[in-house]
N, C-alpha and C positions, 0 to 999 in steps of 0.2 A: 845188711843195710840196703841192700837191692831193691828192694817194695818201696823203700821212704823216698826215691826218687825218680821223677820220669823218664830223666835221659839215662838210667842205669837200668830201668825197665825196658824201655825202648833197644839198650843194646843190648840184652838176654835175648827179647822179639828176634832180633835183626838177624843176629846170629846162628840162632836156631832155625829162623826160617832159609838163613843160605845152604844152612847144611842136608835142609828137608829137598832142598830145588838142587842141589849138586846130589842126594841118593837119585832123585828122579832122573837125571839125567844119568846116573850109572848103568837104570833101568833101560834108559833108549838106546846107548851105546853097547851095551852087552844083550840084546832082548835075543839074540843069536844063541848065546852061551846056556848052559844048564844053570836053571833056575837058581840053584843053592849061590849059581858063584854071584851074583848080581844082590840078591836075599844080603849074603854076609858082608856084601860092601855098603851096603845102602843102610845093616843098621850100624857098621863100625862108624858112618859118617853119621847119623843121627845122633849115635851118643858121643864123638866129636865134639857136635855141636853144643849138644846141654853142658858137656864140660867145660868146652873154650865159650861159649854166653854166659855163664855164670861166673869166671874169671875174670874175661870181661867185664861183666858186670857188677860184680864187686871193687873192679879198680876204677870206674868211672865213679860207682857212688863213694868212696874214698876220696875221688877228690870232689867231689860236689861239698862232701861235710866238712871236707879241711879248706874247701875257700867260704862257705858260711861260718865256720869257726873264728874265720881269720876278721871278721868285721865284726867278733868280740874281744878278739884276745891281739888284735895287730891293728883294725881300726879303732879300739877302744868305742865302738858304737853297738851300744846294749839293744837299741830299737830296731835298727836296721839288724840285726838279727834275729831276734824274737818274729819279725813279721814275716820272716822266709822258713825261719825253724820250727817256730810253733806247731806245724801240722804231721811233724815227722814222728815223735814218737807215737800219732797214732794211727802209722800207715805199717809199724811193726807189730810182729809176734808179739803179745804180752808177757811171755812167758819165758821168752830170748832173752841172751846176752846184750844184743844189742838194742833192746826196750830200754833194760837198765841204764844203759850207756848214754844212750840218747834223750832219756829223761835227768840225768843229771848233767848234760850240755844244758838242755832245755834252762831248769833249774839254776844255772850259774848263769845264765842270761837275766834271769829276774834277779840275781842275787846282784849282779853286776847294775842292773836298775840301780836298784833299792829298794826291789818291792820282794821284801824276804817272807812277806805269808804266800805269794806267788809262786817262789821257789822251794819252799817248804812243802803245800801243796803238791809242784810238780814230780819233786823225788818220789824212785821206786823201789823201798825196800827187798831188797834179792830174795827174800822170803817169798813175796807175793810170787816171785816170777819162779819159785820150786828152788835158785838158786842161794840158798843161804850156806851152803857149804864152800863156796868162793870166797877167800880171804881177801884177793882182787877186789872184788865187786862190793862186800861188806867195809873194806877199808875205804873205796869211794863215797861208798852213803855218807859213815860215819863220818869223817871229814864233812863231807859236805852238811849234814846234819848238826854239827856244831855249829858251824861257819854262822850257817845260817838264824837259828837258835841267840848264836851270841850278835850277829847283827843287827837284829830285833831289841839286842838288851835282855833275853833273858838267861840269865845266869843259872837259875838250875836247871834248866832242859841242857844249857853249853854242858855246864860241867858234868853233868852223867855222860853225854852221849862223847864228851871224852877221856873218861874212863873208861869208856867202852871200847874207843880206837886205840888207848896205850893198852888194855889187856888184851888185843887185835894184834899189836905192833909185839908185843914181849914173846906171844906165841907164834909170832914168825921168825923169830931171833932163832939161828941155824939151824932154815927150812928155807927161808924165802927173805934169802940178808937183803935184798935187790929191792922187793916191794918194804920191809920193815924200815929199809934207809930213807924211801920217798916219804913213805905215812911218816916217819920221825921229821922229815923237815917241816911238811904240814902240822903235826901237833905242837910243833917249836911256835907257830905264830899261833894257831889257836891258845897256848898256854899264856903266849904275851897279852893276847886279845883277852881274854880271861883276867889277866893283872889288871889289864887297863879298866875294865869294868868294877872291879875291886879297890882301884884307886891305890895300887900297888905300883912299885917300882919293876920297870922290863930292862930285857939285856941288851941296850942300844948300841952297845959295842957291835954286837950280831944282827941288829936292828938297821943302822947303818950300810953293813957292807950286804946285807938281802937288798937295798934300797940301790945298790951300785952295783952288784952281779947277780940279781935274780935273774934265769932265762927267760920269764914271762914278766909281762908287764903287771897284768894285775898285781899277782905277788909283790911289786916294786912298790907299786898304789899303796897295797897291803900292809908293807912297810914305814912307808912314808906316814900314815895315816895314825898309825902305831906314835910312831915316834912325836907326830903333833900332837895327838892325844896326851904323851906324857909331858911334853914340853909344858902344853895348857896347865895340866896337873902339880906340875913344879913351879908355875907360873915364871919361866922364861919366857918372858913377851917374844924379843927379840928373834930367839929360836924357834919360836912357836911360830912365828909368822911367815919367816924363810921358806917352813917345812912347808905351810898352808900355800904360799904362794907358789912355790915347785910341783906341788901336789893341784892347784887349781891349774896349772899351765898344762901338766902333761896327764891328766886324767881324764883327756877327749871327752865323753857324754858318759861318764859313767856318775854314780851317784857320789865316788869319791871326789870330785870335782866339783859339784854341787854344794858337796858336806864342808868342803875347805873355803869355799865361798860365803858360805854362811858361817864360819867361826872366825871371817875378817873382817865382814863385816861389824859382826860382833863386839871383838875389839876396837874395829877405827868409830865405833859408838859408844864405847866405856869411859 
């Protein structure tokens, strides 16, 4: 993540250059000494430096991306991060980890819009990047690949590309209990989101308490959104509207807040 941001470019610079100006000075203070012994301190402190600037530099662009992150998933504001994100996935390798990684950030910022041909677009299947042997990195797609897929409404791109993440999740079942337990909680709402589109009944009991101890917010949105969707469906006005108006309160500028806006509308016009 080092290239995708200036001030973690800037501190690789910095660093490397103190360690090139402290060899140089080894060379003035020992220029007495035989050659070899000033030689092996001047390159121990050069490669010093490449290693502690790249440390460096990796824990400044960590946090650069975790407070850009934090004005989509902590200020619930989709725009104001798109307009500082958007240039990052392509100041990376294409072919990196962190491509991947950073194009499906990218991608849940459009998703979090609502503009899901934008975030569909942006994902980067691991394939492209040589890595499709990452169960990691294929389990991100695919999640996000539905998500998006059934955001739009269409139902058979959702449901292949999540049969793809449960045959994803069954073959990390005791290999990778740790990643197969996340992807299960993610396929748990794509499976609701999936009902809800089918005009099927979802597990509100589960729906519920995602909506009161998710750790993220969106997820909570997620929830919420679900659960007014089935409300509308069963025609609970009552219910339907609480969910809508909880969900337009605490859904900052994302499109979930928009979406709950426009189904009160709806009804205080029926």
């Amino acid at each position: 993540m080092v290239r995708a941001f200036r001030q973690s470019r800037l501190t690789v610079i910095g660093v490397f250059a103190a360690s090139v100006v402290l060899a140089a000075l080894v060379w003035v203070r020992d220029r007495d000494l035989p050659v070899h012994i000033p030689l092996i301190a001047s390159v121990l402190l050069v490669l010093l430096g490449i290693f502690a600037g790249r440390l460096a530099g990796n824990l400044v662009a960590d946090s650069c991306s975790t407070g850009l992150l934090g004005r989509l998933h902590v200020e619930l504001d989709p725009e104001a991060f798109l307009r500082d994100y958007a240039q990052v996935p392509g100041l990376l390798k294409p072919d990196s980890r962190d491509y991947v990684v950073a194009s499906a950030y990218l991608a849940d910022g459009y998703a979090a819009k609502g503009d899901f041909d934008a975030a569909l677009a942006a994902l980067c299947p691991p394939e492209r990047a040589g890595l499709g042997e990452s169960a990691a990195l294929q389990g991100l797609y695919l999640q996000n690949l539905c998500s998006y897929h059934l955001g739009r409404g269409d139902r058979e791109e959702g449901a292949q590309a999540l049969a793809r993440l449960e045959e994803l999740i069954a073959g990390c079942a005791g290999k990778q209990d740790k990643l197969a337990q996340n992807l299960g909680g993610t396929a748990a709402f794509l499976k609701a989101r999936l009902a809800c589109l089918d005009g099927r009944p979802v597990e509100r009991a589960w729906l519920e308490a995602q909506a009161q101890q998710a750790p993220y917010k969106l997820r909570r949105l997620d929830a919420l959104q679900l659960l007014a969707q089935d409300a509308l469906r069963r025609q609970r006005r009552r219910e339907a509207v609480a969910l809508l108006e909880r969900l337009r309160s605490e859904g900052g500028k994302t499109w979930y807040a928009a979406w709950a806006a426009d189904r009160l509308e709806e009804i205080s016009g029926a």
